[in-house]
VOVEX-797597 format. One record per residue (C-alpha): residue number from 1; residue in three letters; y, z, x. Coordinates in Angstrom, 1 decimal. Layout:
<rs>
<k = NUM&r = ALA&py = Y&pz = Z&px = X>
...
</rs>
This chain:
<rs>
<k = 1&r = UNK&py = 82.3&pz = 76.8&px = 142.1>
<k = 2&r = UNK&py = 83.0&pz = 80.4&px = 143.0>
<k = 3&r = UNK&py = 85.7&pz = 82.8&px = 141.4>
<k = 4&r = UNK&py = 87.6&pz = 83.4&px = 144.5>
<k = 5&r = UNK&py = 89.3&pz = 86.9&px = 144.8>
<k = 6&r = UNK&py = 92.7&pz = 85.5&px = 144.8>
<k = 7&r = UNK&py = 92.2&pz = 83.6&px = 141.5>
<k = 8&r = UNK&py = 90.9&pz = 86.7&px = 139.6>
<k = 9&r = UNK&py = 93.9&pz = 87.5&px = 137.1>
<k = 10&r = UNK&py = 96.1&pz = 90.8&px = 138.2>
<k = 11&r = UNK&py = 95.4&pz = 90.0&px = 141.6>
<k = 12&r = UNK&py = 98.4&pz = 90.2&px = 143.4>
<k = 13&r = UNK&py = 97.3&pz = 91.9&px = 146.8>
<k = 14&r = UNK&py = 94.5&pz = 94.5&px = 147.8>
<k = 15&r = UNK&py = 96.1&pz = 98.1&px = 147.6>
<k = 16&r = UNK&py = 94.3&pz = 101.0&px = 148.6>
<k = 17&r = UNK&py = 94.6&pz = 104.5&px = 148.9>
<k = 18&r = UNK&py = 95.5&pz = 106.8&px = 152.0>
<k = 19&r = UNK&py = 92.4&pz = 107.5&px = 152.3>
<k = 20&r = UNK&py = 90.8&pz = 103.9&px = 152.5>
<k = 21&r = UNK&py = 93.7&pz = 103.0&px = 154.7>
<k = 22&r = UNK&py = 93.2&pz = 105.6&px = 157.3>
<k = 23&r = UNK&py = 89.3&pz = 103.9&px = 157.5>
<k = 24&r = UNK&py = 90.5&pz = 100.4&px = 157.4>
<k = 25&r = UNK&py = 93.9&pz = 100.6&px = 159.3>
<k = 26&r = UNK&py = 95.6&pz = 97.2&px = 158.8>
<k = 27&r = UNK&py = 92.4&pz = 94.6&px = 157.9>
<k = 28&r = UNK&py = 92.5&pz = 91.2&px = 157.0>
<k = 29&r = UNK&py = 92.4&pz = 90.0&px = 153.5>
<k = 30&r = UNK&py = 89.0&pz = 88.9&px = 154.0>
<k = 31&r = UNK&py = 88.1&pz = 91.8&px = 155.0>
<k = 32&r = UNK&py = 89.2&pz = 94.0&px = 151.8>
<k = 33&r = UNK&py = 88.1&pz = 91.4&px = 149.5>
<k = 34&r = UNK&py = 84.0&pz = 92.2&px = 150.5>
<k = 35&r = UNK&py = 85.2&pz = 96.1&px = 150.5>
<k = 36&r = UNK&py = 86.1&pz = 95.5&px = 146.5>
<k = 37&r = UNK&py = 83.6&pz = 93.1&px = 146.1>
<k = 38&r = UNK&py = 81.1&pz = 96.1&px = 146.8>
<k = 39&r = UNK&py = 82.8&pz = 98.6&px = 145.4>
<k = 40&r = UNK&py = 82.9&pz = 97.1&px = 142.1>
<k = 41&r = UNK&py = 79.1&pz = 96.2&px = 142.5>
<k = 42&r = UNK&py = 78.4&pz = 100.2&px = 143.4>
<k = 43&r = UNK&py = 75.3&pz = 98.6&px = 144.9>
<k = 44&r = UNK&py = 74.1&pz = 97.1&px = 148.3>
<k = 45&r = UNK&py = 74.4&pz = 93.3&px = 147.7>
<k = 46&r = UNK&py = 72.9&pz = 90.5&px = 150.0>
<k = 47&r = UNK&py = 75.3&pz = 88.9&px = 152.4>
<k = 48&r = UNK&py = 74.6&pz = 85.6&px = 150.6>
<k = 49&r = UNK&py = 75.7&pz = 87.1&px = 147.7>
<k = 50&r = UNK&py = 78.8&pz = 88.5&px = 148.9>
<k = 51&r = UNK&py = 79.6&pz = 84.6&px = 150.1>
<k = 52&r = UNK&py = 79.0&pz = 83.4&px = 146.7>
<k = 53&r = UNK&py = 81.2&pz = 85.7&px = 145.1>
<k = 54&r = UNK&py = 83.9&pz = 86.3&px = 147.4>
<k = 55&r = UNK&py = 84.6&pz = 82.2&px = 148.2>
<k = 56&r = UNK&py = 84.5&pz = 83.1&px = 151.9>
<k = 57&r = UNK&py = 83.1&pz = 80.5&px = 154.1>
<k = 58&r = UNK&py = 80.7&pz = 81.8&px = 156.7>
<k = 59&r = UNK&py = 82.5&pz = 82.2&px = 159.3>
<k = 60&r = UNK&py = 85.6&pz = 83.9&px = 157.4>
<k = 61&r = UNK&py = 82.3&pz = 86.1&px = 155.8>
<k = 62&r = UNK&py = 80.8&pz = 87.0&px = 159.1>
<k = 63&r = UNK&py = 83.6&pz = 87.7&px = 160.5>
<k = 64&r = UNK&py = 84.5&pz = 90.3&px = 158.1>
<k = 65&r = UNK&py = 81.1&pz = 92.0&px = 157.5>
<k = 66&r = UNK&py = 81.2&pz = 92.1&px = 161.5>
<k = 67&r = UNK&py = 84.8&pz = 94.5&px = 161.1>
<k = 68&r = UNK&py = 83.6&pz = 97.0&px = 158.7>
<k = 69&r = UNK&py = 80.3&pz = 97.3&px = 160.6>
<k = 70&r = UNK&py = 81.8&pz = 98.0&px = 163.3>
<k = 71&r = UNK&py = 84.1&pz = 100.6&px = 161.8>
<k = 72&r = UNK&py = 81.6&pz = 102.0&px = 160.1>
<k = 73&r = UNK&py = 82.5&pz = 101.6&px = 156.9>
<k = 74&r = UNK&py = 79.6&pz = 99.4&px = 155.5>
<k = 75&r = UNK&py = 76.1&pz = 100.1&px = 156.5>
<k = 76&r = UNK&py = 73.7&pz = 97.8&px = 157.0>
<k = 77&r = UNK&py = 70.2&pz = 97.3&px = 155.6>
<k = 78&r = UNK&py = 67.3&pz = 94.8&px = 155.4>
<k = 79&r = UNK&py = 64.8&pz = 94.4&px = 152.0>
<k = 80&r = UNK&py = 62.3&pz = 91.9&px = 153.0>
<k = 81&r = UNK&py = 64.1&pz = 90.0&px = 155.4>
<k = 82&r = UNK&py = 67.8&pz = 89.8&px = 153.6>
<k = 83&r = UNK&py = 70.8&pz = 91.5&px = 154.9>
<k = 84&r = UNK&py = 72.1&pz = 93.9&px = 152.6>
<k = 85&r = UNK&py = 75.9&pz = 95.4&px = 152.9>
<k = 86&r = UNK&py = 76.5&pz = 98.8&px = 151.0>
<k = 87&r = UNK&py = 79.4&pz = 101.5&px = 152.1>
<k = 88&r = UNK&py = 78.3&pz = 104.0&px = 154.3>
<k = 89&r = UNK&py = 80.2&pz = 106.8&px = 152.3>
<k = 90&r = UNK&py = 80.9&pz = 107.5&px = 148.6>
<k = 91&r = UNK&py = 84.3&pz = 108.5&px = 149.1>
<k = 92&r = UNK&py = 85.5&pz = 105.1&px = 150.8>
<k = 93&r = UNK&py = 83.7&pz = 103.6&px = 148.2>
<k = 94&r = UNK&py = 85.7&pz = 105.5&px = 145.3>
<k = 95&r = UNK&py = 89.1&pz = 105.2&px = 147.1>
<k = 96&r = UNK&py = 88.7&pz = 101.3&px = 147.1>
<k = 97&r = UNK&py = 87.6&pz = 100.9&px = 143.7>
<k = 98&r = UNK&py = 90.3&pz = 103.5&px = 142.2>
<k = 99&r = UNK&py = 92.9&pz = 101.0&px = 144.1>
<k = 100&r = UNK&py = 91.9&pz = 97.9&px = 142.0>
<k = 101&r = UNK&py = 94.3&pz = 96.9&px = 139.3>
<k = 102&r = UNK&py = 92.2&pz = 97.3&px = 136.1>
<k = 103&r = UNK&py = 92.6&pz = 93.6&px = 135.0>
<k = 104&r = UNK&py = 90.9&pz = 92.7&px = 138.7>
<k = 105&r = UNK&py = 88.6&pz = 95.3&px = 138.0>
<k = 106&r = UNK&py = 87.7&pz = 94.2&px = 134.8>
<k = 107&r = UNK&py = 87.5&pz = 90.7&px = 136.3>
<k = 108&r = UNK&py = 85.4&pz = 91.2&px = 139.3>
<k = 109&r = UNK&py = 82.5&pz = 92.9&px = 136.9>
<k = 110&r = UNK&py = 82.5&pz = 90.3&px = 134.7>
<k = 111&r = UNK&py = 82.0&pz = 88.0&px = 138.0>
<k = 112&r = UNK&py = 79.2&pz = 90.5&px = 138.9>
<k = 113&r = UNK&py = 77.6&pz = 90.5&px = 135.1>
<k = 114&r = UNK&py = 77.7&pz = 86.2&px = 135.5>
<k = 115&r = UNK&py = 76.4&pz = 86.1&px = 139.0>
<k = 116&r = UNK&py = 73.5&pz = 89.0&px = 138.2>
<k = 117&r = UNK&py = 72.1&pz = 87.2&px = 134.7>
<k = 118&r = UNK&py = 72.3&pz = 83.8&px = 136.4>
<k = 119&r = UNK&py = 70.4&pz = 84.5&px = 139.7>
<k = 120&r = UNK&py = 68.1&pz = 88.0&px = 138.5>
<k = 121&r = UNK&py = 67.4&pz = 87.1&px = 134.6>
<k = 122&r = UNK&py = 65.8&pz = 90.0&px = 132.7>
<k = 123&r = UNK&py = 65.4&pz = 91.8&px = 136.1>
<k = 124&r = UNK&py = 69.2&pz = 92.5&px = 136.2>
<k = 125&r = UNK&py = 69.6&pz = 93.1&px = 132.5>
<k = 126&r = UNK&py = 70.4&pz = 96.3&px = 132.5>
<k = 127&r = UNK&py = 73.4&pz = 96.2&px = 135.6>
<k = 128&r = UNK&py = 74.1&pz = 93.1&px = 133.6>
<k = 129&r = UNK&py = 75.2&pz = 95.2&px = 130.7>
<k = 130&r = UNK&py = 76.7&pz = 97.8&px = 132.9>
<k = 131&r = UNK&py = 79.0&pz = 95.5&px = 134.5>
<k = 132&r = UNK&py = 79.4&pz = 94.1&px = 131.2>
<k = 133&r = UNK&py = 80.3&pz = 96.9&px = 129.9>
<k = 134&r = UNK&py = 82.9&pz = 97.7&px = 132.2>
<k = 135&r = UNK&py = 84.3&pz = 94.3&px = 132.0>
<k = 136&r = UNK&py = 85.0&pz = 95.2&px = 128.3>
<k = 137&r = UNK&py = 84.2&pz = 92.0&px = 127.0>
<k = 138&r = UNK&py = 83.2&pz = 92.8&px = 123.7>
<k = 139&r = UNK&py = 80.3&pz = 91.6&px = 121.6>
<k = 140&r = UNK&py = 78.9&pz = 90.0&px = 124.8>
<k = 141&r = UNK&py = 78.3&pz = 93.2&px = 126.5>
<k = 142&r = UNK&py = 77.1&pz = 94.5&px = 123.3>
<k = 143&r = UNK&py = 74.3&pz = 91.5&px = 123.3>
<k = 144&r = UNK&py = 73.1&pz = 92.5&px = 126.4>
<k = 145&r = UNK&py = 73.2&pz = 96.2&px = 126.0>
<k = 146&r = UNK&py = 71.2&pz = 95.8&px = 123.0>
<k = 147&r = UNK&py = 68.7&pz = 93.5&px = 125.1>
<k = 148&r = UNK&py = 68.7&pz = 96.1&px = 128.2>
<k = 149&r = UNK&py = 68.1&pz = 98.6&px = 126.0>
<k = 150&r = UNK&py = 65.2&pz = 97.1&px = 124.0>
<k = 151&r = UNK&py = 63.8&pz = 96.5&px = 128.0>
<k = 152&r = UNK&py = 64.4&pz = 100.4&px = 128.8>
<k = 153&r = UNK&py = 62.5&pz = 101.4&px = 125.5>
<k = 154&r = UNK&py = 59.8&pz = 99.6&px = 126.5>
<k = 155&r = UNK&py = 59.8&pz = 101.1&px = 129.9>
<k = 156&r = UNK&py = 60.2&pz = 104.5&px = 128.3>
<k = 157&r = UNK&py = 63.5&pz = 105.2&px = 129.6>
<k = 158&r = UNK&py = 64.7&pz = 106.3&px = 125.8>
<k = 159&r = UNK&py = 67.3&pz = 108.7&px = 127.3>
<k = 160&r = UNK&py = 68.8&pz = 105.9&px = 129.3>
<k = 161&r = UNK&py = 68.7&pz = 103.3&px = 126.6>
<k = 162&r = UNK&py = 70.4&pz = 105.7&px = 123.9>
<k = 163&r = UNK&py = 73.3&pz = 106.0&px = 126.6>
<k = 164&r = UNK&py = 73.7&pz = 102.5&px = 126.9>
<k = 165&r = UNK&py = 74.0&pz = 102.0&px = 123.2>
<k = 166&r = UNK&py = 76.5&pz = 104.9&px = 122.9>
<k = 167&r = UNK&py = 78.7&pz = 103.3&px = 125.2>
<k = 168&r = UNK&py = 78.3&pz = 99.6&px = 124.0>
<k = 169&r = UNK&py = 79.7&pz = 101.6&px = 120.2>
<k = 170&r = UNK&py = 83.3&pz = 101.1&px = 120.6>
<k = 171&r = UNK&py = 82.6&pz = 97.6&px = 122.2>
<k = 172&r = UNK&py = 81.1&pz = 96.5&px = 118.8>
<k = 173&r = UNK&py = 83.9&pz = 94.7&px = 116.9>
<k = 174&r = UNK&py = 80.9&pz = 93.1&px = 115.0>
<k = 175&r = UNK&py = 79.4&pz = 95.6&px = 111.9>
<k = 176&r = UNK&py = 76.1&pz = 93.5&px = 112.5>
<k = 177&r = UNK&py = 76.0&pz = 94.8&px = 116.4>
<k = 178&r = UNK&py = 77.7&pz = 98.6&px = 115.4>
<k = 179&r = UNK&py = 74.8&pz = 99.0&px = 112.8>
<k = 180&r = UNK&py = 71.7&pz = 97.2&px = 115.3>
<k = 181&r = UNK&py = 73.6&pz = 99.9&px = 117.6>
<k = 182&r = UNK&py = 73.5&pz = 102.7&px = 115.4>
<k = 183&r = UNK&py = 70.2&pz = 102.0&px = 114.3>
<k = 184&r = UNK&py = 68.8&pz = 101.6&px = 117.8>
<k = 185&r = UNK&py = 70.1&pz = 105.1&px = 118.5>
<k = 186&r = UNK&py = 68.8&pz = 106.9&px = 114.8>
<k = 187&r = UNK&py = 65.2&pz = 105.7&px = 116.6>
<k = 188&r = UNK&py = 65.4&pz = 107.6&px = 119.6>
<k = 189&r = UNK&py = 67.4&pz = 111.2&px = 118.6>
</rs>
């Protein structure tokens, strides 16, 4: 089943800044939990997605999709024929996910990094290792990183590979990930 918001560790309640709260006044719960849910995932995500992440039922989902539209707050998009939720402005974005306790933050990417490499597979390896990354869970984000990177290379994205693999270097506790890391970067400076 689900991680549900409120069994993430750290979580305690949803605080957000001054700013956020002049946009979202006094919401629900439900509400603020999709507003972190997609500020973490600094993406649009599909409203099915939100549901599977979030634990909201539909109703509880549509209901609070239907109050930030309303406000303004998210904007909504279709890619062939599936809702998609992002926030309408940076800045609401940023004040949300600046508000999340760092242990829910790191929690809620490493629910994003599961969800992503069990529904999109090598499509989604490189936000896979991003979210990964941020989750700072070690010599599993370096796996991936390493794998997203190989992916990037191959795409000829060197620069963006080489930055993946300096970021996944203090995440290597491993000597046999630092040096595939270190080597993987002496091939593309």
């Amino acid at each position: 089943p689900p991680l549900g918001f409120k069994d993430l560790p750290g979580f305690d309640r949803y605080v957000i800044s001054e700013d956020a709260e002049q946009v979202f006044g006094q919401e629900q719960p439900d509400t603020l939990i999709l507003a972190q849910l997609l500020a973490v995932a600094g993406r649009p995500l599909a409203g099915a997605t939100l549901g599977a992440l979030s634990g909201l039922g539909q109703t509880a989902l549509s209901t609070a999709v239907g109050s930030l539209s309303r406000r303004g707050v998210v904007a909504k998009s279709f890619s062939q024929g599936e809702l998609l939720l992002a926030f309408a402005q940076a800045n609401d974005q940023n004040a949300i996910y600046g508000q999340i306790p760092p242990a829910t933050r790191r929690a809620l990417h490493l629910q994003l990094a599961d969800h992503l490499a069990a529904q999109g597979g090598d499509q989604e390896l490189e936000a896979c290792a991003e979210h990964m990354l941020r989750a700072d869970v070690g010599s599993r984000a370096v796996e991936v990183t390493l794998r997203a990177g190989e992916r990037l290379e191959i795409a000829l994205s060197f620069s963006r590979a080489a930055e993946m693999y300096q970021r996944a270097l203090p995440h290597a506790q491993d000597p046999g990930q630092r040096e595939a890391l270190l080597d993987k970067l002496a091939s593309l400076l």
